[in-house]
C-alpha positions in Angstrom: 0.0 0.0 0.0 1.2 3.4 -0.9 -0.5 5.9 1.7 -1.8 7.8 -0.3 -5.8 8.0 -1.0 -7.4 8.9 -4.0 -10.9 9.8 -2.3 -13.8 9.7 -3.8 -14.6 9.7 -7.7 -16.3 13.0 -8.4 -20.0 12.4 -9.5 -20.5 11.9 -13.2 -22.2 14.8 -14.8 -26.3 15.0 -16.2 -24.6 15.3 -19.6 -22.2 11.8 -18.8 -25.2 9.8 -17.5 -27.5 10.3 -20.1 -24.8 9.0 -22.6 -24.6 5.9 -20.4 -28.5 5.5 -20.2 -28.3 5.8 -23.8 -26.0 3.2 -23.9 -28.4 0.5 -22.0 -27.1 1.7 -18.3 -30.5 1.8 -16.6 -28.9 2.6 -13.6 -27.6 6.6 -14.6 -31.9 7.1 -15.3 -31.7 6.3 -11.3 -28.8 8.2 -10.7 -30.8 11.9 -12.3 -33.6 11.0 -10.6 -32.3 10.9 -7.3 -30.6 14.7 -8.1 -33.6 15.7 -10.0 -36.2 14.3 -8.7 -37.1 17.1 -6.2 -36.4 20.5 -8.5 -38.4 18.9 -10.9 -41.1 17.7 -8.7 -41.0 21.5 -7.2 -40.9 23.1 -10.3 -44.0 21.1 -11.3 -46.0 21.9 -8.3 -45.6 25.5 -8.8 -46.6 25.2 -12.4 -49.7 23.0 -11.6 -50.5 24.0 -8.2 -51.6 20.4 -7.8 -49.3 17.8 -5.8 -51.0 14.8 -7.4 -50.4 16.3 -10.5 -47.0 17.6 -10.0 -45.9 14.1 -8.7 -47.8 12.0 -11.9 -45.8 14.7 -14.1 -42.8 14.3 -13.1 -42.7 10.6 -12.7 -43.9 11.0 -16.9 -40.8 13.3 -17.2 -38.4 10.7 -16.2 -40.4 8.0 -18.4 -39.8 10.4 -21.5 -36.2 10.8 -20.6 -35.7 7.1 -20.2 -38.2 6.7 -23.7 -36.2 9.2 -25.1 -32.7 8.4 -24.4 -31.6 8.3 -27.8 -32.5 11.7 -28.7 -30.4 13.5 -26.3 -28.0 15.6 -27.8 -24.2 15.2 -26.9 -23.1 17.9 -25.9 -26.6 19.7 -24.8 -27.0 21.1 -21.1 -29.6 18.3 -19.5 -31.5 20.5 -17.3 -32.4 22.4 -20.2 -33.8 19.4 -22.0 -35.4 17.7 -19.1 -37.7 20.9 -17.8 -38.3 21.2 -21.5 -40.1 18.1 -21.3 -41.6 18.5 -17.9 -43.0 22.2 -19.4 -44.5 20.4 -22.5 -46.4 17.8 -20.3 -47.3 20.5 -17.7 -49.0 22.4 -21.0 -50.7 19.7 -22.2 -51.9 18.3 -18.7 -53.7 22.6 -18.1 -55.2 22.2 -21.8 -56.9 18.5 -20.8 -57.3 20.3 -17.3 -60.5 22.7 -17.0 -60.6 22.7 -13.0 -59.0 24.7 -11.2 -57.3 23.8 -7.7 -58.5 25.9 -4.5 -56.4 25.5 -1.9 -56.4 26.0 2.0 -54.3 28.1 3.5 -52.7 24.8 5.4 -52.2 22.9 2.2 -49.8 25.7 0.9 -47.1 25.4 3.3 -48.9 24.0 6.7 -47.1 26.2 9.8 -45.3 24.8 12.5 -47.8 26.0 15.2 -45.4 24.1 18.1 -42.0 25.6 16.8 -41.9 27.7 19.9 -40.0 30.8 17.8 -43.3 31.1 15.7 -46.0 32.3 16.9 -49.4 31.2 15.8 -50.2 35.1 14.6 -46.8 35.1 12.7 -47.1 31.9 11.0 -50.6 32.6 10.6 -49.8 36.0 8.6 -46.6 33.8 6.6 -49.3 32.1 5.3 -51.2 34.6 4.4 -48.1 36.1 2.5 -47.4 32.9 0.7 -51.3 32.1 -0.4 -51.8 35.8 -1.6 -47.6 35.0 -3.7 -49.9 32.4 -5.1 -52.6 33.7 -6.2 -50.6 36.5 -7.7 -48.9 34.2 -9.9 -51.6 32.1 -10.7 -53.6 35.4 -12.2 -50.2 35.6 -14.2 -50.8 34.7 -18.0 -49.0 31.7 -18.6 -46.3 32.9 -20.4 -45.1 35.3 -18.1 -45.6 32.7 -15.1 -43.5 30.4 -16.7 -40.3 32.9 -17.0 -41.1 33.9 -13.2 -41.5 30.1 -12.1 -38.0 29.3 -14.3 -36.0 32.2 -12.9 -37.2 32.8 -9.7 -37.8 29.3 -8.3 -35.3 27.3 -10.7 -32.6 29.9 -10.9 -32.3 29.0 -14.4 -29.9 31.7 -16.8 -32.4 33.6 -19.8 -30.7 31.8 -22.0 -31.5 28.2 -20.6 -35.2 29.9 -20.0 -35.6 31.1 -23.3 -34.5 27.8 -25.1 -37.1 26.2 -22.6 -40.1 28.5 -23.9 -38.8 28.7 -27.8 -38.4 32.4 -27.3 -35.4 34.6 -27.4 -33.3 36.0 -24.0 -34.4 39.8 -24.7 -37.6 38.4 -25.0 -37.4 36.5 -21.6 -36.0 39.4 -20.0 -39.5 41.6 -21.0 -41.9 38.8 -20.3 -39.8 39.2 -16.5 -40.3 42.4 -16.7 -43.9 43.0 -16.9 -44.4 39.4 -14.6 -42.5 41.2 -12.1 -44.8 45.0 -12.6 -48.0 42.8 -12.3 -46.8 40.6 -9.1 -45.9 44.2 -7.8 -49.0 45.5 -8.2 -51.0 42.7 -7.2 -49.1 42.8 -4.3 -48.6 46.1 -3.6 -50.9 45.7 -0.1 -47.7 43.4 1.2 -45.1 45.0 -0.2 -46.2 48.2 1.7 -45.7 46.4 5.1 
């Protein structure tokens, strides 16, 4: 033995596993789902507002990418291409979709009402905040939702958001633009605060 250690292999990246799940290596599919399973599933359950949804959604995401494989570009950042996907379904699944979800203000995010540092009034009001976020967004057209949704939540670059939506940076950057004026004015009564 030498004495000297190696450590650990670094992770193989999105772009490397999907060239190994194209090559019959079922095991990379698992490999992106465990790091992608939760962005995606979050991304989802903003778009849909649904968690049902969100979770059947993005269990079909990761059947497309395995179904898909072969059409996975080399070379082609894999975020891009999987929230691509994800978007398409999420379209298709509002066209099929004429309900609308209502939700309590304890489905949203349900308070922790015996963490001793909240109190009920304060978590009470942060609920409040995050349902009227919500329904701010939700009254959003769907264009300009998706940009807010991809940037703001997913911390994705215009360039990544704009090749998601088939639309160019500049116009990413306006469709943020008036997203952002409209959530300010919807929620101009909390903002004030």
């Amino acid at each position: 033995m030498n004495g000297s250690s190696a450590g650990p292999a670094p992770e193989p990246s999105d772009e490397s596993l999907m060239a190994s799940l194209a090559g019959g290596d079922s095991a990379a599919l698992d490999e992106l789902m465990v790091r992608w399973q939760a962005p995606l599933l979050g991304f989802l359950h903003r778009r849909l507002q649904n968690e049902a949804d969100a979770r059947d959604l993005a269990q079909e995401t990761f059947v497309r990418i395995h179904q898909y494989r072969e059409r996975y570009r080399p070379g082609a950042r894999f975020t891009t291409w999987m929230f691509q996907i994800a978007l398409n379904l999420a379209r298709d699944h509002a066209r099929k979709t004429t309900r609308r979800r209502t939700d309590s203000l304890d489905e949203i995010a349900p308070p922790d009402l015996a963490d001793p540092g909240v109190s009920p009034a304060v978590a009470a009001r942060q609920a409040e905040e995050r349902a009227a976020v919500r329904a701010a967004l939700d009254a959003l057209p769907a264009d300009l939702r998706e940009v807010v949704l991809l940037a703001e939540y997913e911390h994705l670059p215009h360039a990544e958001i704009a090749a998601l939506v088939g639309a160019t940076a500049k116009a990413v950057e306006s469709r943020l633009a008036r997203a952002r004026a409209r959530l300010r004015l919807a929620l101009a009564g909390w903002l004030r605060d």
